[in-house]
N, C-alpha and C positions, 0 to 999 in steps of 0.2 A: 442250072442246078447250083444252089450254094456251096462254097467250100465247108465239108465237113470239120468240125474241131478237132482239135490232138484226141480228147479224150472218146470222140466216135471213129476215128482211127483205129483206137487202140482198140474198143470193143469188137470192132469188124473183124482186127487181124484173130481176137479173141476166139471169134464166133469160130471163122475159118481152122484155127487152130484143134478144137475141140472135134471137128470131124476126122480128126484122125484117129481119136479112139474108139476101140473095137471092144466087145464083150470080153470080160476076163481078162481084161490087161491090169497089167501092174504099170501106176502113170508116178513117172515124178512130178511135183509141185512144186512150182518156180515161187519166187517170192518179188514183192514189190508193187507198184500199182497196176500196172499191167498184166501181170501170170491173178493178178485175182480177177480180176475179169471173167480170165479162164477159169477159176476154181469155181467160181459162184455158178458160171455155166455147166461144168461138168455137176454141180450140185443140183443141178434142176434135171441133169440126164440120169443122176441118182436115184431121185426122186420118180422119175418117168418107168424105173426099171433098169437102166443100164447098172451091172456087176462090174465094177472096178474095186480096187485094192491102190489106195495113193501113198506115196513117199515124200514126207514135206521136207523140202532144205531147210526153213530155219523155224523154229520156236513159232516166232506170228505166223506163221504158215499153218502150221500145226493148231495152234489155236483156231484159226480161221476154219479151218478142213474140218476140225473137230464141230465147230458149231453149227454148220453146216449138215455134217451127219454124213457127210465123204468117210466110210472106213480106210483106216492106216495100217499102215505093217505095224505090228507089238513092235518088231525088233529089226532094224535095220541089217542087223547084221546076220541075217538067217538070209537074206535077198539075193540073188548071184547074179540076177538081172533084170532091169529096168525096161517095160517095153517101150515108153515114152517119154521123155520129156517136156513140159512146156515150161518155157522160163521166159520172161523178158532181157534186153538189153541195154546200155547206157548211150553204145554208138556200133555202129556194125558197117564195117569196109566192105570193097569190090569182092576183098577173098572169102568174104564172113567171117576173119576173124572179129573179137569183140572185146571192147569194155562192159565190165556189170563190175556187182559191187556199192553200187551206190545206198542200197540196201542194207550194208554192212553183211551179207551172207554169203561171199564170194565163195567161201572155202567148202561151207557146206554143199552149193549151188555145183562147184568143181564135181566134188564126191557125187555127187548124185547124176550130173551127166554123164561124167565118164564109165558110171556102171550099165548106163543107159544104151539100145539099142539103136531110139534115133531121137534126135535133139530137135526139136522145134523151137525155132526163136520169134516171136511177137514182138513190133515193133512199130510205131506211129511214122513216119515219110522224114521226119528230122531227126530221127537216130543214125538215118544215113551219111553217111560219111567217104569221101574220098581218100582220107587217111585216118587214121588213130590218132587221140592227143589234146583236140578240144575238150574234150571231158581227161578229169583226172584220173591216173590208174592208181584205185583205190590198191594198198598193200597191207595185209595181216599181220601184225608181229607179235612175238610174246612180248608181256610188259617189262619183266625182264632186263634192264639197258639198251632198253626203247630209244632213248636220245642218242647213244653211240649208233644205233642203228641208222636214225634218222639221218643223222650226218654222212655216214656211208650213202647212204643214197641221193645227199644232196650232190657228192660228191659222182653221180653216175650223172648230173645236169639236171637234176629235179629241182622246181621250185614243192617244196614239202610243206604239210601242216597237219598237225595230229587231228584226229577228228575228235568232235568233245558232242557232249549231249546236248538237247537244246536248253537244258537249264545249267551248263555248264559243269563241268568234269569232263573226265576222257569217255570218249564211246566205248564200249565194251562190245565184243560181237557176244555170240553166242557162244560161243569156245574159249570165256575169258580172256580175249584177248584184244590188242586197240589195232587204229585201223589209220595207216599214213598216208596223208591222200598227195598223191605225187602228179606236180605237172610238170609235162615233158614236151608240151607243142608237140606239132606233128611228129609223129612216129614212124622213122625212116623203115626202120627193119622190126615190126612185132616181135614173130619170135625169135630171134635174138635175145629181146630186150626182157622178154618175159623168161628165160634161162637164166639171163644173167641175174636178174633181182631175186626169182626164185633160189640161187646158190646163195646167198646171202643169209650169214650165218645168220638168223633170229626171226628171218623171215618166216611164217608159216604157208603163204600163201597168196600169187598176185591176181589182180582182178583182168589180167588180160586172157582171155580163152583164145588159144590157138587149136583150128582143126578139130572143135568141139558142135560147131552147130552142121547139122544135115538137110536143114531147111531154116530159111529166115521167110518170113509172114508181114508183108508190110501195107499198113491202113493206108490208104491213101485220100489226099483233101478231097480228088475228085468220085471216089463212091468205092472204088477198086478192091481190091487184095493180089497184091503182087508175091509171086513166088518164087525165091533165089535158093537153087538146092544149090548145095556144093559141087564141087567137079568131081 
């Protein structure tokens, strides 16, 4: 049998993902190439019949879900809980913790699992990781004295760079604010390392999730879906 591509990975973990929801759940909506996989499939469970209520993390989530015809909460802030999450990830360790972020929606993405009951993480066989650190952790800050902050944090051993848009300016998230993409190599101690940045006066928010996912979902080249709950 062929090795499967990233992107039929992704769909698999996709697929797999989507049988965890049940009639009348309230699902959060993950954002990026991957969690739409899932949304386009929960759009066709829509469409089939299945009553869902979604919670989008960012703006293009939202748009997405809307065109779709996925109905949304009016108001996030009337919700006290989340029955699911699906979101993807940038890299995810032995412990599950993870990088995301890469998306620019880290903060929302936060907000929205931790109101959540259980976290499902989707992810193609090279998100895996033995430690955190190949991938950047993406950081929010207000714009604010942005560059004092940056230096603060070069100064925790980050090689740093603001992120900018693809026709150049600074990235804006969706909470007006920019996004420092910080490399760190390997990541001895997560969280640790996600306290300490997070104390940081101007920080809003880091892209390392500790003790947020309850399941990670992984595509695999040879046909699979592997399944990593937490302990």
């Amino acid at each position: 049998m062929p090795k499967l591509s990233i992107v039929e990975q992704k769909q698999m973990a996709a697929a797999a993902a989507v049988e965890f929801v049940e009639n009348k759940m309230i699902v959060g909506l993950g954002t990026g190439s991957t969690s739409e996989f899932a949304i386009r499939l929960l759009a066709e469970k829509v469409k089939a019949g299945l009553k869902i209520v979604g919670v989008p993390s960012s703006i293009t989530t939202e748009k997405l879900a809307r065109r779709l015809k996925i109905p949304l909460v009016s108001d996030f802030g009337v919700i006290t809980k989340i029955d699911v999450t699906i979101d993807g990830a940038d890299e995810v360790d032995p412990q599950l913790n993870l990088i995301k972020g890469g998306g620019g929606a880290l903060t929302r993405e936060k907000i929205v699992a931790s109101r959540s009951e259980r976290v499902i993480i989707i992810v193609d066989e090279k998100k895996l990781v033995q430690r955190l650190g190949k991938f950047s952790v993406p950081v929010e800050v207000v714009p604010f004295g942005w560059r004092s902050t940056m230096e603060i944090l070069r100064s925790f051993g980050a090689r740093t760079k603001l992120r900018e848009k693809t026709r150049g300016g600074a990235f804006q998230t969706d909470n007006g604010n920019y996004i420092i993409d910080c490399a760190f190599g390997k990541i001895k101690k997560p969280p640790q390392l996600a306290e300490q940045l997070k104390n940081l006066v101007g920080v809003v928010e880091v892209g390392l999730f500790i003790d947020r996912a309850d399941l990670v979902l992984v595509g695999r080249s040879r046909g699979r879906v592997d399944e990593k709950w937490a302990a």
